[in-house]
C-alpha positions in Angstrom: 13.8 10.2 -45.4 15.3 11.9 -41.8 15.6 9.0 -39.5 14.4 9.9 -36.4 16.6 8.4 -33.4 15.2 7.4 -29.9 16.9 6.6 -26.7 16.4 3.1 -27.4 18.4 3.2 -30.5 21.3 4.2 -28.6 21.0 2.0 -26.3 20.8 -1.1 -29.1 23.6 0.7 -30.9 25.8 0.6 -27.6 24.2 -3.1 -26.9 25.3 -4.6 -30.2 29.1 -4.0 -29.7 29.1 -4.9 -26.5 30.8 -7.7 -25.6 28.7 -11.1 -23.8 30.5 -10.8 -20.3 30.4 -6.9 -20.3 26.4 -7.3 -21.0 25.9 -9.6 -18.4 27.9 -7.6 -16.1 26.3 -4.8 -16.5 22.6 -6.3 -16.3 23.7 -8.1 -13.3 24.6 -4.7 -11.6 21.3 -3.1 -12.9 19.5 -5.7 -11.0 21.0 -5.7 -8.1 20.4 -1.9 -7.8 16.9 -2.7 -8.5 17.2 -5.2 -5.7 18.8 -2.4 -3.2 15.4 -0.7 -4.0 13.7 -3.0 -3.2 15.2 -4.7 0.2 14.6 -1.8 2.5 11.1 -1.4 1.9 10.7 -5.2 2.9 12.4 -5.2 5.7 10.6 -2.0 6.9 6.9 -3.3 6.5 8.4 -6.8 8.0 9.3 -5.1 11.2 6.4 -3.1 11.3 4.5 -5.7 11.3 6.4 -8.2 13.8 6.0 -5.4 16.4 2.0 -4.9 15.5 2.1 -8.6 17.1 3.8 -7.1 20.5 1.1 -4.3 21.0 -1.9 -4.1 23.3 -4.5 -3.6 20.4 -3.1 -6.8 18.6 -5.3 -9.1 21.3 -8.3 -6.8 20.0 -8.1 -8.4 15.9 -11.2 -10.2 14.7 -10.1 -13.8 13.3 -10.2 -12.4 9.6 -7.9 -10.2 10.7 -5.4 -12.1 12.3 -5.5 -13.9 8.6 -5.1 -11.4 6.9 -2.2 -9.8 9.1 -0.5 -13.0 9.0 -0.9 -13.0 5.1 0.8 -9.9 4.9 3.8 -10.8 7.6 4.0 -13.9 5.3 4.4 -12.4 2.2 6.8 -10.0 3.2 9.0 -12.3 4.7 8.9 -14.0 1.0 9.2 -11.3 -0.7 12.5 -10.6 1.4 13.9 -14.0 1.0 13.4 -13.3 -2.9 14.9 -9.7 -3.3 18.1 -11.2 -1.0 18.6 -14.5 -2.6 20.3 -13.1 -5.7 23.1 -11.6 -3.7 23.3 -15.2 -1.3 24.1 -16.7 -4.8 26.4 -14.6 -6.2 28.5 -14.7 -3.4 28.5 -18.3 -2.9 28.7 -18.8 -6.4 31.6 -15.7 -7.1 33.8 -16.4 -10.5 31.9 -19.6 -11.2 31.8 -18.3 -14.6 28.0 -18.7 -14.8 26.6 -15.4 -14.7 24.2 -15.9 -17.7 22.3 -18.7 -15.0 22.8 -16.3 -11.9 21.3 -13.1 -14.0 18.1 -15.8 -15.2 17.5 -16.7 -11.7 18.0 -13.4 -10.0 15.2 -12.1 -12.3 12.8 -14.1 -11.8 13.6 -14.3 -8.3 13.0 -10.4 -8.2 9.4 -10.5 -10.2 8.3 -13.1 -7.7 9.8 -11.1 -4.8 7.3 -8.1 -6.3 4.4 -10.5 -6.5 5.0 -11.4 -2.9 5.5 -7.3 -1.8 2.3 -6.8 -3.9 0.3 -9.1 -1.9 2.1 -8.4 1.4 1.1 -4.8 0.5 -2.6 -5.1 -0.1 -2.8 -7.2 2.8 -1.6 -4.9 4.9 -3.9 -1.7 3.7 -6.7 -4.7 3.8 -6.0 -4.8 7.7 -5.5 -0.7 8.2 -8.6 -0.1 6.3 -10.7 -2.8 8.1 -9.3 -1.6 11.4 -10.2 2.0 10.6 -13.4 1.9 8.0 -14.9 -1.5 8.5 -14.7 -4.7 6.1 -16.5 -3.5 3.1 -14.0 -0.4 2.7 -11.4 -2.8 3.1 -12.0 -5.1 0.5 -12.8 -2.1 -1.9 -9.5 -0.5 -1.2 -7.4 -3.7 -1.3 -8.8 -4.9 -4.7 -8.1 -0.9 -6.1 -4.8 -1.5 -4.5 -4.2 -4.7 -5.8 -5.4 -4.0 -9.6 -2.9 -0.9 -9.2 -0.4 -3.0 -8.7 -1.3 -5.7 -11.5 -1.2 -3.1 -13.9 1.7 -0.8 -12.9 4.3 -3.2 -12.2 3.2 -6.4 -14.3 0.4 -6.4 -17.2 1.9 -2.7 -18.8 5.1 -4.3 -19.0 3.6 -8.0 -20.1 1.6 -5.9 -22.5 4.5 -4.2 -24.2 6.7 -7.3 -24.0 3.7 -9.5 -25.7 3.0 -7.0 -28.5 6.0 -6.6 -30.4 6.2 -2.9 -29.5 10.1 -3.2 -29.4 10.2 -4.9 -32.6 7.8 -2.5 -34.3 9.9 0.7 -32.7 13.2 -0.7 -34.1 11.6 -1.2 -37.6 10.3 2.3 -37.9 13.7 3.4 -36.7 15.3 1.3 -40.0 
């Protein structure tokens, strides 16, 4: 029988002899890229929408509105907080030999940091739709948003993670 070899093979193969602080190192620096990724687009949509405040047509929102802009300026500033945190505790916690606790934290730090962008992002089209279409667009293109998000950045990877796919792909590869 040929034994067919995938990319994740090699990567396990490569994994296996790696040694525990290499492998931490190395997610650790993965995630932080991830995290560079991330960080500009937050702080892009925050300041975009701090200056919204400062204009003329700001005085012009509807109450719902002014929720659901303040939703989105929330939820950004989260998300920000989030996506820098990991770097805050690195550096005040450099060569405390804790890395494994650091990389734990910084991940879920980042997942929440996307939930927070995800929301901050369909509020935000909520409040450019409303503005431009009326309410009823609005909602319809903030829950297509929204569900485009839940299944492109969370449930396909929840999904994959819940059904033993990885285990199922490395037995096939045995």
């Amino acid at each position: 029988m040929v034994k067919r070899i995938t990319s994740k093979a090699v990567v396990r193969a490569a994994e296996s002899g790696e040694p525990p602080k290499r492998r931490l190192e190395r997610e650790h620096g993965e995630l932080m890229e991830e995290l560079r990724a991330l960080i500009p687009g937050a702080e892009v949509l925050f300041g975009l929408l701090v200056a919204v405040r400062f204009t003329a047509e700001f005085a012009a929102l509807l109450e719902r509105q002014l929720y659901v802009y303040y939703v989105a300026l929330a939820a950004t500033a989260v998300a920000f907080v989030l996506f820098v945190a990991p770097a805050a505790h690195h550096r005040i916690g450099f060569r405390e030999g804790d890395k494994d606790y650091l990389l734990r934290k910084s991940t879920r730090e980042a997942i929440a940091g996307s939930v927070a962008m995800g929301l901050a992002f369909t509020a935000a089209l909520h409040l450019v739709t409303d503005l431009v279409f009326g309410a009823a667009a609005a909602n319809i293109a903030a829950s297509a948003l929204f569900g485009l998000i839940v299944w492109r950045w969370w449930a396909m990877a929840i999904r994959r993670k819940g059904s033993g796919s990885s285990q199922n792909d490395r037995q096939r590869e045995e």
